[in-house]
PyMOL Python script that loads the backbone (N, CA, C, O; Angstrom):
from pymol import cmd

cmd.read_pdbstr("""\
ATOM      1  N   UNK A   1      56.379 -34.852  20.990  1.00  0.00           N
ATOM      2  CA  UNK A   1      55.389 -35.677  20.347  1.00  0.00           C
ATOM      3  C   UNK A   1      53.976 -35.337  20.823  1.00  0.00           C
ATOM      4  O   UNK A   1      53.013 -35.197  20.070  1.00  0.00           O
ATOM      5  N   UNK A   2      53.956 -35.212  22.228  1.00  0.00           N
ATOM      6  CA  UNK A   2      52.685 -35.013  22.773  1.00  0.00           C
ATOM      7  C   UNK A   2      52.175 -33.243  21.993  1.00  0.00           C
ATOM      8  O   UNK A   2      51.092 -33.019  21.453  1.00  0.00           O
ATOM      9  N   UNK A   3      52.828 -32.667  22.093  1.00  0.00           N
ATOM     10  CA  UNK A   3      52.594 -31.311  21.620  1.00  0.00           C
ATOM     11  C   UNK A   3      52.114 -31.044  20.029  1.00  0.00           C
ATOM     12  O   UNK A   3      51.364 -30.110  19.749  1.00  0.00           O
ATOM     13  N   UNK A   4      52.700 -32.088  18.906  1.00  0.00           N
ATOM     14  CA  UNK A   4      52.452 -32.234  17.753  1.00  0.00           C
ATOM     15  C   UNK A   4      50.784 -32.985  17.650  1.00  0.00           C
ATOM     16  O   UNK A   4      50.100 -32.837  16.637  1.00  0.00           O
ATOM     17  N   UNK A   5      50.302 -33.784  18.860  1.00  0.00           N
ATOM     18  CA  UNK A   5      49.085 -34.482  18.247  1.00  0.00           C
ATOM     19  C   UNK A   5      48.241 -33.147  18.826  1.00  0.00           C
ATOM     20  O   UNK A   5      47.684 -32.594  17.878  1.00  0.00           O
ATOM     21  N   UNK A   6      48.059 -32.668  19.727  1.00  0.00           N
ATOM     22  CA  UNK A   6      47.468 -31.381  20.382  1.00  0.00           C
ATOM     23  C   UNK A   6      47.256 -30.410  19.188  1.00  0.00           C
ATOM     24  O   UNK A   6      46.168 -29.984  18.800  1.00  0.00           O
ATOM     25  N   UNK A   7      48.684 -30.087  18.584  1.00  0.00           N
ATOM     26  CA  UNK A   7      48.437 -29.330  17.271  1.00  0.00           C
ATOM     27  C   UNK A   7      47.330 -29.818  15.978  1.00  0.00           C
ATOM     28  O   UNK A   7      46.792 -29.099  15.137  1.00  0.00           O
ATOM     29  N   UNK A   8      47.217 -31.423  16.191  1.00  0.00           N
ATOM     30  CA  UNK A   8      47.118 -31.776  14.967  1.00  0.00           C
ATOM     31  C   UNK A   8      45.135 -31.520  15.554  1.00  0.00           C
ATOM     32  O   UNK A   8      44.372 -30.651  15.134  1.00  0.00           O
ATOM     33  N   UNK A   9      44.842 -32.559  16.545  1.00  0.00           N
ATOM     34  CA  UNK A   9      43.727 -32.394  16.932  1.00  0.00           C
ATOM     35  C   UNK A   9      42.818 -30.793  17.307  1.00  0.00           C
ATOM     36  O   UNK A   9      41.628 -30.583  17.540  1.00  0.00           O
ATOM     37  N   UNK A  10      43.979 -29.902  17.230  1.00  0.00           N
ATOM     38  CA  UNK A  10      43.059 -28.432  17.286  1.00  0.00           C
ATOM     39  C   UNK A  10      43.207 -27.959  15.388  1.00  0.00           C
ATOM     40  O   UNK A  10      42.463 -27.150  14.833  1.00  0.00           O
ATOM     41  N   UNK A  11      43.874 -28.404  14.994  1.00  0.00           N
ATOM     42  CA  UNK A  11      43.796 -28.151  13.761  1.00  0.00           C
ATOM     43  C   UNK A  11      42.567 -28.535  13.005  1.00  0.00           C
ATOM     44  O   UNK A  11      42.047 -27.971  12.043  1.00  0.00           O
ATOM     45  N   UNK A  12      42.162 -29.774  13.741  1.00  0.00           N
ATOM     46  CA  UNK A  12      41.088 -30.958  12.990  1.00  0.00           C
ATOM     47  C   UNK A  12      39.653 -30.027  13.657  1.00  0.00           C
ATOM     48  O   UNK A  12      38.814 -29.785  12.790  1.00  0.00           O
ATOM     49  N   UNK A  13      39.444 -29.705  14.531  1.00  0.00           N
ATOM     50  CA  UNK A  13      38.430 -28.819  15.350  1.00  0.00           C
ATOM     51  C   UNK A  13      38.540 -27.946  14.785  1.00  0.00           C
ATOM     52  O   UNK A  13      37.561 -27.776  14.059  1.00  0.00           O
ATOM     53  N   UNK A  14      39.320 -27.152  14.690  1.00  0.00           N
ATOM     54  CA  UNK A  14      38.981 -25.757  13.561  1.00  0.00           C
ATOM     55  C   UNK A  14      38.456 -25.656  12.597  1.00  0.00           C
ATOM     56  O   UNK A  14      37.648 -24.771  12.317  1.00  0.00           O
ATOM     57  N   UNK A  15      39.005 -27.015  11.537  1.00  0.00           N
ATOM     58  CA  UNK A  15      38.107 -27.028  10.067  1.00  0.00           C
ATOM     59  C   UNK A  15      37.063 -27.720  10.501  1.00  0.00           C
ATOM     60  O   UNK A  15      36.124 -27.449   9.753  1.00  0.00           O
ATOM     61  N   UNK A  16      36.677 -28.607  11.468  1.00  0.00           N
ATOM     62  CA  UNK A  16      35.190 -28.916  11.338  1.00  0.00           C
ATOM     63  C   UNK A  16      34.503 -27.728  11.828  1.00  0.00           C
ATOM     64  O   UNK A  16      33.346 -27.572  11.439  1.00  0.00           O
ATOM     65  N   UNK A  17      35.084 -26.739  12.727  1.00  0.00           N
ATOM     66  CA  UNK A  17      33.883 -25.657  13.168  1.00  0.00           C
ATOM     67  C   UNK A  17      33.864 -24.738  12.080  1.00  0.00           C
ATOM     68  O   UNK A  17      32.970 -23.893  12.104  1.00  0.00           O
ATOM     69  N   UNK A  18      34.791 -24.729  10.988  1.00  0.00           N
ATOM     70  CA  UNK A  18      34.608 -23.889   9.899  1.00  0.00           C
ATOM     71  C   UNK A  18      33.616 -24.257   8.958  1.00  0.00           C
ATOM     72  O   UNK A  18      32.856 -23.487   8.370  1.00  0.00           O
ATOM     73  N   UNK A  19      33.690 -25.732   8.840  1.00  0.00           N
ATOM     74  CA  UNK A  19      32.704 -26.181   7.914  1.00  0.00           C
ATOM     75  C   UNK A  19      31.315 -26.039   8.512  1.00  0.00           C
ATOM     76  O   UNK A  19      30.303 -25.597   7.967  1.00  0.00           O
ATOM     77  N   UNK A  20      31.438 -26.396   9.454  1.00  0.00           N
ATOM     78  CA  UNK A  20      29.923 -26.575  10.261  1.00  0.00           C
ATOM     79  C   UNK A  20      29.343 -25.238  10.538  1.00  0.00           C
ATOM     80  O   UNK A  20      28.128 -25.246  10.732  1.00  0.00           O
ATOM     81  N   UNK A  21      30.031 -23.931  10.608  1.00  0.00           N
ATOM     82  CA  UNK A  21      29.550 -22.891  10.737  1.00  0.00           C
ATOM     83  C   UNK A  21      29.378 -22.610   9.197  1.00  0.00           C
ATOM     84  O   UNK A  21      28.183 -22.342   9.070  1.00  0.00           O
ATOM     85  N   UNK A  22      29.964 -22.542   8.012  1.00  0.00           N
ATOM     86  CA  UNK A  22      29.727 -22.395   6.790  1.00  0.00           C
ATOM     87  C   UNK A  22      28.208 -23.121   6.263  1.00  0.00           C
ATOM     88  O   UNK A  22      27.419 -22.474   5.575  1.00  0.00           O
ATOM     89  N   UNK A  23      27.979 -24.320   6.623  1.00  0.00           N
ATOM     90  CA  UNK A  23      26.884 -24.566   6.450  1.00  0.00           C
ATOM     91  C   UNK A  23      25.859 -24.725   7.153  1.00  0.00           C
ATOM     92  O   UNK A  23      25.167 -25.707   6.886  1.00  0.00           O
ATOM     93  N   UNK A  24      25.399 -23.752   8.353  1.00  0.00           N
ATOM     94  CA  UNK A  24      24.424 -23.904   9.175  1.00  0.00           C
ATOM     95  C   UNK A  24      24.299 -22.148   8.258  1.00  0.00           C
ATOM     96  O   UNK A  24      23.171 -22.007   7.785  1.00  0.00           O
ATOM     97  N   UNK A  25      25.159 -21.033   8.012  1.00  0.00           N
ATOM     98  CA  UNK A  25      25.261 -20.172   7.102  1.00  0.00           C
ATOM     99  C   UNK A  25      24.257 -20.483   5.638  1.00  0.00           C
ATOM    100  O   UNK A  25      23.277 -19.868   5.217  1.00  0.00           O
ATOM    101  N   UNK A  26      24.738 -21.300   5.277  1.00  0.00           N
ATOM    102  CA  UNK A  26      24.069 -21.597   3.728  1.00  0.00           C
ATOM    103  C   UNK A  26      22.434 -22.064   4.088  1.00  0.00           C
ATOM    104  O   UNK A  26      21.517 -21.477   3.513  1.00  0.00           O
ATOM    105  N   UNK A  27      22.159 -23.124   5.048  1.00  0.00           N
ATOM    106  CA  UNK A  27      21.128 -23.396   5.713  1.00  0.00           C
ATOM    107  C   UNK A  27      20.200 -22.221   6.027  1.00  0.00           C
ATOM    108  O   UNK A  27      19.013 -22.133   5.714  1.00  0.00           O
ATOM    109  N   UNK A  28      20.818 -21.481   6.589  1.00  0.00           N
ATOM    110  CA  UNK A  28      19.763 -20.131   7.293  1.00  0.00           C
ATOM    111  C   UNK A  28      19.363 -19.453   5.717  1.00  0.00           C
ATOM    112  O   UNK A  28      18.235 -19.487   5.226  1.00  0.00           O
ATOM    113  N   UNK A  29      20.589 -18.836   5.075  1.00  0.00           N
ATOM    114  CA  UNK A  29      20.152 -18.734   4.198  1.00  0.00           C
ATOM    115  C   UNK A  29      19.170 -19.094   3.071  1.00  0.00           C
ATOM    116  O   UNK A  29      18.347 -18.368   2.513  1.00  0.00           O
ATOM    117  N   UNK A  30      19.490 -20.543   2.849  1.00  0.00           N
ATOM    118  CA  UNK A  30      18.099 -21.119   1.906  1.00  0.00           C
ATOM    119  C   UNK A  30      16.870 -20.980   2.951  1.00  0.00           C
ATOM    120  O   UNK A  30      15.803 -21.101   2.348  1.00  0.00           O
ATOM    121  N   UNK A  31      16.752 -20.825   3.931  1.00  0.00           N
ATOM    122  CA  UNK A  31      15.574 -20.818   5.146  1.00  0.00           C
ATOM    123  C   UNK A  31      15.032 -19.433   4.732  1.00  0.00           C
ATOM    124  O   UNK A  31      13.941 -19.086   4.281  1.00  0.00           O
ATOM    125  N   UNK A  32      15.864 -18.935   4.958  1.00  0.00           N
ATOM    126  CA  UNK A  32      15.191 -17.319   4.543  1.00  0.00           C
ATOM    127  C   UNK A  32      14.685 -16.953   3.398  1.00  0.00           C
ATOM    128  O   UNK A  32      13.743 -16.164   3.321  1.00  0.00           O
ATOM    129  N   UNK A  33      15.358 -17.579   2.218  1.00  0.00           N
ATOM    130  CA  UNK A  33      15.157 -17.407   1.234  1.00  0.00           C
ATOM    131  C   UNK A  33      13.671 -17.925   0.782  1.00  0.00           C
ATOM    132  O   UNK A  33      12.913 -17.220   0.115  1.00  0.00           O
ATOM    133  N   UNK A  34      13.383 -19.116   1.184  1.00  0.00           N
ATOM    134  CA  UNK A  34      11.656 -19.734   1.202  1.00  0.00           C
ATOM    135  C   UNK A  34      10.808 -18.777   1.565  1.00  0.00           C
ATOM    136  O   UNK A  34       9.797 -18.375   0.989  1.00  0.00           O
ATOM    137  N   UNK A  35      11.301 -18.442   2.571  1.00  0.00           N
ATOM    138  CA  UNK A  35      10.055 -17.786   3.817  1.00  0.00           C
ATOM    139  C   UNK A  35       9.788 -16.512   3.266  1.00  0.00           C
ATOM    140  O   UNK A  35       8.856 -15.921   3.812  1.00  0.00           O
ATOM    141  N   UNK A  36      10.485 -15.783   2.106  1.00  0.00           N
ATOM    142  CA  UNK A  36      10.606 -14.303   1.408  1.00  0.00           C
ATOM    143  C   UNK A  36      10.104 -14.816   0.167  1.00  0.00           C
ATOM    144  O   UNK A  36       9.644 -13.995  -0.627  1.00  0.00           O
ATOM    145  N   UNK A  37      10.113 -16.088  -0.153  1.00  0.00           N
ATOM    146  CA  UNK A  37       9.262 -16.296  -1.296  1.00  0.00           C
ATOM    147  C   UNK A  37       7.402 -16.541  -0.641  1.00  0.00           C
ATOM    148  O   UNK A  37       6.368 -16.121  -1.160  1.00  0.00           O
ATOM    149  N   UNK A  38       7.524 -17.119   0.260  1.00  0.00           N
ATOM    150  CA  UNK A  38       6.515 -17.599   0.819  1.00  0.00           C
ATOM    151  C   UNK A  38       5.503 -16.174   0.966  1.00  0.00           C
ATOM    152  O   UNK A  38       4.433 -15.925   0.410  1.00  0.00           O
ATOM    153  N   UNK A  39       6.114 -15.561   1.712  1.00  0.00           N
ATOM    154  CA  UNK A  39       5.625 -13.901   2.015  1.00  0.00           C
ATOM    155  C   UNK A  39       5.391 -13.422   0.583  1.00  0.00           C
ATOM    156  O   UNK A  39       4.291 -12.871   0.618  1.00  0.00           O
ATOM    157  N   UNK A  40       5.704 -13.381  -0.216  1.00  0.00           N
ATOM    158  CA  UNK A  40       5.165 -13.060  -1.992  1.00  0.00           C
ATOM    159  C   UNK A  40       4.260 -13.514  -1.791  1.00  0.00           C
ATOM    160  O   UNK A  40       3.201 -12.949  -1.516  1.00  0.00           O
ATOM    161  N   UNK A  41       4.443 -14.519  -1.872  1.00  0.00           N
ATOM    162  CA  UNK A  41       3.355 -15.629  -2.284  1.00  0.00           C
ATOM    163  C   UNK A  41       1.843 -14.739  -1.955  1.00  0.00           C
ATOM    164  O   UNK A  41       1.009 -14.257  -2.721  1.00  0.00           O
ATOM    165  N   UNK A  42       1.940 -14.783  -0.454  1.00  0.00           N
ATOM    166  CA  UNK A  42       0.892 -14.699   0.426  1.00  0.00           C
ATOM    167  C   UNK A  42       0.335 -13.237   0.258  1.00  0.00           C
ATOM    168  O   UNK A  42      -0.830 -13.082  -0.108  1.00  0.00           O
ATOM    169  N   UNK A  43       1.171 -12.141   0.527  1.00  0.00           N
ATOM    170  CA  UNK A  43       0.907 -11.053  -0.307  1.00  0.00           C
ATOM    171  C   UNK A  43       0.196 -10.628  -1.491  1.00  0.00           C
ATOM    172  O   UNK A  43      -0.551  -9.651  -1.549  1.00  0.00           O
ATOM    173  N   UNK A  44       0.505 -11.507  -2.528  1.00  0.00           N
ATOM    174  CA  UNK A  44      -0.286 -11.550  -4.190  1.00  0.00           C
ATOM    175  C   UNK A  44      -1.533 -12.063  -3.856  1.00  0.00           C
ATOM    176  O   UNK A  44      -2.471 -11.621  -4.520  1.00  0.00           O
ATOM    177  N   UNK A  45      -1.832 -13.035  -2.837  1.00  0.00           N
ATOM    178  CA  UNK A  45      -2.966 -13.799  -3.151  1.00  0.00           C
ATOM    179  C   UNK A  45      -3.777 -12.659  -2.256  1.00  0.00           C
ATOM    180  O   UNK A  45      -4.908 -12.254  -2.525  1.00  0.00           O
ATOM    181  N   UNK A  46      -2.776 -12.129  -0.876  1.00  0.00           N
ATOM    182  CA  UNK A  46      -4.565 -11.136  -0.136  1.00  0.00           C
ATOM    183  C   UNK A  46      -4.718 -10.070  -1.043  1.00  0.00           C
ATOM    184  O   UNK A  46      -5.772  -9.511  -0.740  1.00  0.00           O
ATOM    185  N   UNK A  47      -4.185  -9.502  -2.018  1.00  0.00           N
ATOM    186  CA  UNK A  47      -4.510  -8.526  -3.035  1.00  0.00           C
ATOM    187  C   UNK A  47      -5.129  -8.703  -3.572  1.00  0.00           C
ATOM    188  O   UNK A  47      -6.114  -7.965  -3.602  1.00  0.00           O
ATOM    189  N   UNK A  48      -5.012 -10.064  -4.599  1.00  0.00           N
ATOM    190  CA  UNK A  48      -5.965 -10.890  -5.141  1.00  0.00           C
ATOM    191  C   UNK A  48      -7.713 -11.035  -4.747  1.00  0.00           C
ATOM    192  O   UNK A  48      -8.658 -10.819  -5.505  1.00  0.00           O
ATOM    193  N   UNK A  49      -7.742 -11.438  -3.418  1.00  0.00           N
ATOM    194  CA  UNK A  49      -8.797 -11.594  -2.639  1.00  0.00           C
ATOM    195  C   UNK A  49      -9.322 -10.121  -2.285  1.00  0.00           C
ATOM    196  O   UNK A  49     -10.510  -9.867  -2.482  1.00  0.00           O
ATOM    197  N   UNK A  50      -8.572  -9.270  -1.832  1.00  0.00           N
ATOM    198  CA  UNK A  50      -8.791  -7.640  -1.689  1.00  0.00           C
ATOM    199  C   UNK A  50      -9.721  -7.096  -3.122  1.00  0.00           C
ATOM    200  O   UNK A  50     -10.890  -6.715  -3.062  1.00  0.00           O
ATOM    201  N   UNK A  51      -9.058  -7.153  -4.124  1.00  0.00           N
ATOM    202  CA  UNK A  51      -9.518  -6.857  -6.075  1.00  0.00           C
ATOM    203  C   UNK A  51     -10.984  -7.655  -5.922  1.00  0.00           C
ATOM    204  O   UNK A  51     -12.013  -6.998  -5.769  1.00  0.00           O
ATOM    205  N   UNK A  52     -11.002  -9.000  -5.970  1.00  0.00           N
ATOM    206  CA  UNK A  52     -12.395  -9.706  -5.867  1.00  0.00           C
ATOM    207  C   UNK A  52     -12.896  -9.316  -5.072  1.00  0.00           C
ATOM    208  O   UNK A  52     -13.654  -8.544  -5.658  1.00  0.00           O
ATOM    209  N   UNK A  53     -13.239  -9.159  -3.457  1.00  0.00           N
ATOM    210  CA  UNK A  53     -13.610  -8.757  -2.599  1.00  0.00           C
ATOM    211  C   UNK A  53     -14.723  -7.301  -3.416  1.00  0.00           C
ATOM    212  O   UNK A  53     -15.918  -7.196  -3.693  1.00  0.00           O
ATOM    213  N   UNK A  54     -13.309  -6.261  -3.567  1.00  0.00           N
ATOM    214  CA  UNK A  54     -14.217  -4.776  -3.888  1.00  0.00           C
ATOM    215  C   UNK A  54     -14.572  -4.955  -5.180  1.00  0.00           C
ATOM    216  O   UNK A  54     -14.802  -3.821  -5.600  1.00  0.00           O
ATOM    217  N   UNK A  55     -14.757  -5.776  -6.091  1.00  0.00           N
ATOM    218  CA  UNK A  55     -15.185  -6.004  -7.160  1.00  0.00           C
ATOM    219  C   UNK A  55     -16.584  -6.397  -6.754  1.00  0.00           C
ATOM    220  O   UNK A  55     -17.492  -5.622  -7.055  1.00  0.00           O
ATOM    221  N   UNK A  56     -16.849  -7.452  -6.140  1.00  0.00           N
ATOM    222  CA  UNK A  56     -18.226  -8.088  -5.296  1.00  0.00           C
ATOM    223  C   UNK A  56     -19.078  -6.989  -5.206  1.00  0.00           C
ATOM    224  O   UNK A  56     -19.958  -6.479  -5.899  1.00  0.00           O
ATOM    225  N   UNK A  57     -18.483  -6.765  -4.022  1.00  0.00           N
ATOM    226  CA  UNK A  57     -19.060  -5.425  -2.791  1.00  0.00           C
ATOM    227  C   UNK A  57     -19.476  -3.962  -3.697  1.00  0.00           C
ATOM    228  O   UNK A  57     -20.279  -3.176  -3.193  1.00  0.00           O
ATOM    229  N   UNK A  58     -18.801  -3.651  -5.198  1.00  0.00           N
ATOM    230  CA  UNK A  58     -18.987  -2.596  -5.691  1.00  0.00           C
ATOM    231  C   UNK A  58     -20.700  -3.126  -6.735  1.00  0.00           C
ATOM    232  O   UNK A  58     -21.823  -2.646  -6.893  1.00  0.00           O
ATOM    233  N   UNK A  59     -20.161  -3.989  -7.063  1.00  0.00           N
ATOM    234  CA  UNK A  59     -21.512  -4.620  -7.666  1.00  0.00           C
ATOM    235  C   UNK A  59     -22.573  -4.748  -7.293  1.00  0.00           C
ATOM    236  O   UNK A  59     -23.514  -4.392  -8.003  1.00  0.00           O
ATOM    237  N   UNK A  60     -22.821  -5.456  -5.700  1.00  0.00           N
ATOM    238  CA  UNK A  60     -23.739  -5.504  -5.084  1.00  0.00           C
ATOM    239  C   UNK A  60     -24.100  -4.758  -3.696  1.00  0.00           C
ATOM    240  O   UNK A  60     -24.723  -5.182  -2.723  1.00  0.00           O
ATOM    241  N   UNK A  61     -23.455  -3.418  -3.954  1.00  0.00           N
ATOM    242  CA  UNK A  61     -23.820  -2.425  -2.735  1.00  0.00           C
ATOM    243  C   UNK A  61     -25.069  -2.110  -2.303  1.00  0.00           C
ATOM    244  O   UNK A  61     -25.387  -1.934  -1.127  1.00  0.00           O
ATOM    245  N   UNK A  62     -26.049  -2.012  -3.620  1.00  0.00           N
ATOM    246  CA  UNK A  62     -27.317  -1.493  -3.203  1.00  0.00           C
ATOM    247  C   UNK A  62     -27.936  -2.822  -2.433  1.00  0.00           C
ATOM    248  O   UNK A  62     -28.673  -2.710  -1.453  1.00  0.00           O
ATOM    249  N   UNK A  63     -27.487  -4.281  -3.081  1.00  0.00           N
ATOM    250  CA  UNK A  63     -28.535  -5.183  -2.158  1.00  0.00           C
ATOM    251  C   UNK A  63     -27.875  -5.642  -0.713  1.00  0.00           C
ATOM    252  O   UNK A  63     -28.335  -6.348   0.185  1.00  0.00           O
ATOM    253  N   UNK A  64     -26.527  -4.910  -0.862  1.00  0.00           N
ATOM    254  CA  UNK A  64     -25.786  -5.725   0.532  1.00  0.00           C
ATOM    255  C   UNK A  64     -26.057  -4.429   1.876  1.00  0.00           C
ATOM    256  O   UNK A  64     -26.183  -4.540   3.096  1.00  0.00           O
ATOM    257  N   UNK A  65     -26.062  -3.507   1.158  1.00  0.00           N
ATOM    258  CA  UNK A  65     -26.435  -2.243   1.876  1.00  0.00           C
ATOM    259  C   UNK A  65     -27.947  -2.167   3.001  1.00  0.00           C
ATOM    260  O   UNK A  65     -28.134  -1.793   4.159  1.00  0.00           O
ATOM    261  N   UNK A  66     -28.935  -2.827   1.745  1.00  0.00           N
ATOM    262  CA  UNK A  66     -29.824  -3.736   2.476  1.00  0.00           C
ATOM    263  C   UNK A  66     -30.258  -4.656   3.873  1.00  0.00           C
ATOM    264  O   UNK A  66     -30.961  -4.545   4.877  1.00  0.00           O
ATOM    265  N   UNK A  67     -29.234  -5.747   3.137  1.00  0.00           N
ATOM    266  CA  UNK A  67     -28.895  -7.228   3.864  1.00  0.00           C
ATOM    267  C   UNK A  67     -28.398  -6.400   5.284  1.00  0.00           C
ATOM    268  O   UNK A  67     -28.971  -6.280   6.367  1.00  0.00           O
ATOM    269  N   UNK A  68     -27.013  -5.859   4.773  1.00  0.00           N
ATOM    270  CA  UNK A  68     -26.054  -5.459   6.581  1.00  0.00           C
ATOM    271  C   UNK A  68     -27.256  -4.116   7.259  1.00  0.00           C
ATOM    272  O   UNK A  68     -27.148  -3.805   8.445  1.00  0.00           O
ATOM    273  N   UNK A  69     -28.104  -3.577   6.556  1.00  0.00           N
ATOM    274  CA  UNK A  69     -29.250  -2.770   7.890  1.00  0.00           C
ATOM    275  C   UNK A  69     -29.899  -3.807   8.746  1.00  0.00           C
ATOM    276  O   UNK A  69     -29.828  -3.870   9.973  1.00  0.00           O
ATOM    277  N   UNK A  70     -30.733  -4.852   7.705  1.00  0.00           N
ATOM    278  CA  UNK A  70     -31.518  -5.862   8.319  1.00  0.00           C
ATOM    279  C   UNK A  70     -30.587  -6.817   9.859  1.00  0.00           C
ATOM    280  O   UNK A  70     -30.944  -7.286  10.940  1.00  0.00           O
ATOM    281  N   UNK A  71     -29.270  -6.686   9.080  1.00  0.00           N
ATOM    282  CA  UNK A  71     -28.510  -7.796  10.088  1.00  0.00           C
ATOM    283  C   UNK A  71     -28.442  -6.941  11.305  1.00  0.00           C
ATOM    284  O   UNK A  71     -28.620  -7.442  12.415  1.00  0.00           O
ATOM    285  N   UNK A  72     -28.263  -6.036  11.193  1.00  0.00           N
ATOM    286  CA  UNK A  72     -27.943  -4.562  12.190  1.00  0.00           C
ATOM    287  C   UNK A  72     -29.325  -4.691  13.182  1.00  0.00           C
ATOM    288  O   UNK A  72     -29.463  -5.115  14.329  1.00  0.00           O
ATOM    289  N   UNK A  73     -30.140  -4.205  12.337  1.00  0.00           N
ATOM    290  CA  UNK A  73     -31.465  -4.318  13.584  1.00  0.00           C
ATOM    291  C   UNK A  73     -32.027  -5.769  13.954  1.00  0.00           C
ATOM    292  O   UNK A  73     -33.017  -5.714  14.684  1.00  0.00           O
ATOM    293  N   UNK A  74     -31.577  -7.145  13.582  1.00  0.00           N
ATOM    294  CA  UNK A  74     -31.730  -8.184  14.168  1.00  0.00           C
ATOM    295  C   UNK A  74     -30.153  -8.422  15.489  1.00  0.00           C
ATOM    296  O   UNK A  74     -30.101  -9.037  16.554  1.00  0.00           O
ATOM    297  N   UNK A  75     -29.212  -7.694  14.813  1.00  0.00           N
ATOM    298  CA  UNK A  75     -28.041  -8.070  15.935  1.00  0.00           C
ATOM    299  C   UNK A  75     -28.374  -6.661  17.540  1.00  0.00           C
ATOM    300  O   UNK A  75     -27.844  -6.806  18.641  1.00  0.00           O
ATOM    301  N   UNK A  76     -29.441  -5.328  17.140  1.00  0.00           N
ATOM    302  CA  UNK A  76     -29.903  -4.748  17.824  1.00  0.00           C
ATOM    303  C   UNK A  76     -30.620  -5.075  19.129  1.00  0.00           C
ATOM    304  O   UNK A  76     -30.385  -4.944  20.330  1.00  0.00           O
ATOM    305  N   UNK A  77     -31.816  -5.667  18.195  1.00  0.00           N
ATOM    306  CA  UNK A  77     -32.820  -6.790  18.695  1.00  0.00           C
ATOM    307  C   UNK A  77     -31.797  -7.660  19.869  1.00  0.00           C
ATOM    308  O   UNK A  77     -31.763  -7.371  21.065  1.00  0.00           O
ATOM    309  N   UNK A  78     -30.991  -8.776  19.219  1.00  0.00           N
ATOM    310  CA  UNK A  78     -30.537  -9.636  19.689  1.00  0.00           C
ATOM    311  C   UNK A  78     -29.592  -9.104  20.823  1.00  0.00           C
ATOM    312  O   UNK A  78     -29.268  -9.852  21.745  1.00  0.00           O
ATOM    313  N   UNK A  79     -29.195  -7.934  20.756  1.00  0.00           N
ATOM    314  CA  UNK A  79     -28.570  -7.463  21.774  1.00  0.00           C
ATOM    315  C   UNK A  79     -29.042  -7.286  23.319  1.00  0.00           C
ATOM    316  O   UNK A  79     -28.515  -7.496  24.412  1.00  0.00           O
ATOM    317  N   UNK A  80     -30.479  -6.722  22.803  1.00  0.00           N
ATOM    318  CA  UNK A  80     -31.244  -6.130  23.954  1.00  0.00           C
ATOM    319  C   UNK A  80     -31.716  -7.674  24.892  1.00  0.00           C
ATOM    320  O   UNK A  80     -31.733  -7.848  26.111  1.00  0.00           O
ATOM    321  N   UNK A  81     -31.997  -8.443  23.987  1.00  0.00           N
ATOM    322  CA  UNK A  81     -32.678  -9.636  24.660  1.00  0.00           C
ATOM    323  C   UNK A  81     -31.660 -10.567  25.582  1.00  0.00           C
ATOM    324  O   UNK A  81     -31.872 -11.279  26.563  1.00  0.00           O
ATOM    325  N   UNK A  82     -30.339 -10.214  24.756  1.00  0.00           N
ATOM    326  CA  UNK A  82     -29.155 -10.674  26.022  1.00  0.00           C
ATOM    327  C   UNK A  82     -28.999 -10.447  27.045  1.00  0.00           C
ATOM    328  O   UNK A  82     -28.902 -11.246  27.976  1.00  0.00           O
ATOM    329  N   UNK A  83     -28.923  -8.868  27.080  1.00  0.00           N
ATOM    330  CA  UNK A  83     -28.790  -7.800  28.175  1.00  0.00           C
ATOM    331  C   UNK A  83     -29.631  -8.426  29.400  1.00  0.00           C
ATOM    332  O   UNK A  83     -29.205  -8.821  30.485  1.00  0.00           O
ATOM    333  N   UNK A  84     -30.687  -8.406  29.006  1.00  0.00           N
ATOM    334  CA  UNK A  84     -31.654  -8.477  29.771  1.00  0.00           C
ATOM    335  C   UNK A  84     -31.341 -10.276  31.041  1.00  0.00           C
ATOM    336  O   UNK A  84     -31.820 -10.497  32.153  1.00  0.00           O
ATOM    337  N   UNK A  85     -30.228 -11.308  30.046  1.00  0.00           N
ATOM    338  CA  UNK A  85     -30.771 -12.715  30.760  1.00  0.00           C
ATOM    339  C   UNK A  85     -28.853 -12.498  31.535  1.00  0.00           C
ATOM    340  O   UNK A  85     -28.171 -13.509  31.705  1.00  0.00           O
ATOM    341  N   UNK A  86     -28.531 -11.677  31.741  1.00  0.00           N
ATOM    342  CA  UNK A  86     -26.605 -11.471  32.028  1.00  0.00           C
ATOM    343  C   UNK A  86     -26.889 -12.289  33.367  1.00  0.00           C
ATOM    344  O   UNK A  86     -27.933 -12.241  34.017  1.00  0.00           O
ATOM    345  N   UNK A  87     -25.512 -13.214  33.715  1.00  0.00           N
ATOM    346  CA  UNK A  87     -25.288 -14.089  34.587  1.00  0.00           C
ATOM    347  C   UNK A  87     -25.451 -12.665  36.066  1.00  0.00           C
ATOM    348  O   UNK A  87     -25.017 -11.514  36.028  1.00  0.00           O
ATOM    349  N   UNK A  88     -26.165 -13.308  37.115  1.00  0.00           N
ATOM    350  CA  UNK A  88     -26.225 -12.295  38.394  1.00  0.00           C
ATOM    351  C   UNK A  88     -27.192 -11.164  38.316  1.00  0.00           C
ATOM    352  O   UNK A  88     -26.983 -10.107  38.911  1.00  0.00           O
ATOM    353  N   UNK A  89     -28.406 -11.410  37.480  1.00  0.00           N
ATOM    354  CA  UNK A  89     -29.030 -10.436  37.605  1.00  0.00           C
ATOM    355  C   UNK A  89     -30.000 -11.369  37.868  1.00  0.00           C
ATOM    356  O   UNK A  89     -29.829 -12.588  37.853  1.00  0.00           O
ATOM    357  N   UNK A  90     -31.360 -10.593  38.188  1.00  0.00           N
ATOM    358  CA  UNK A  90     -32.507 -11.456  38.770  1.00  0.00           C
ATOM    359  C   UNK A  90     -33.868 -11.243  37.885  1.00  0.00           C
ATOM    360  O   UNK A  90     -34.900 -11.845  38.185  1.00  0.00           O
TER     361      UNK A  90
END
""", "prot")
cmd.dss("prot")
cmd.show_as("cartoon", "prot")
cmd.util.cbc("prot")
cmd.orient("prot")
């Protein structure tokens, strides 16, 4: 008798670890499955932003070409005047 409930109770543990491993399975799966849509997702849109971006930048090269010298010799400027105040110098 004692030997038949032993059977019965490892029997009962087996199908719950079957089930429970079957659906932590299906789980990962739909998990993955989001996260590979998600990655589309995110992909289309920096392309998106990439296309607009050099669309911008092709349009307005001659005045941005401009703008980024000016920023250049004010971040020049601004460089030198740092240099000069650095923590430990006198």
């Amino acid at each position: 008798m004692d030997s038949n409930i032993y059977e019965i109770v490892g029997l009962i543990r087996d199908i719950a670890f079957i089930i429970c491993f079957s659906l932590i399975c299906i789980f990962l799966f739909l998990t993955i499955k989001k996260i590979n849509r998600l990655l589309e997702s995110l992909t289309r849109h920096s392309q998106n932003v990439e296309n607009i971006t050099d669309t911008i930048a092709g349009k307005f090269s001659g005045r941005i070409g401009l703008f980024s010298g000016i920023l250049k010799l004010f971040s020049l400027v601004g460089g030198f005047s740092r240099k000069k105040h650095r923590k430990g110098d006198n």
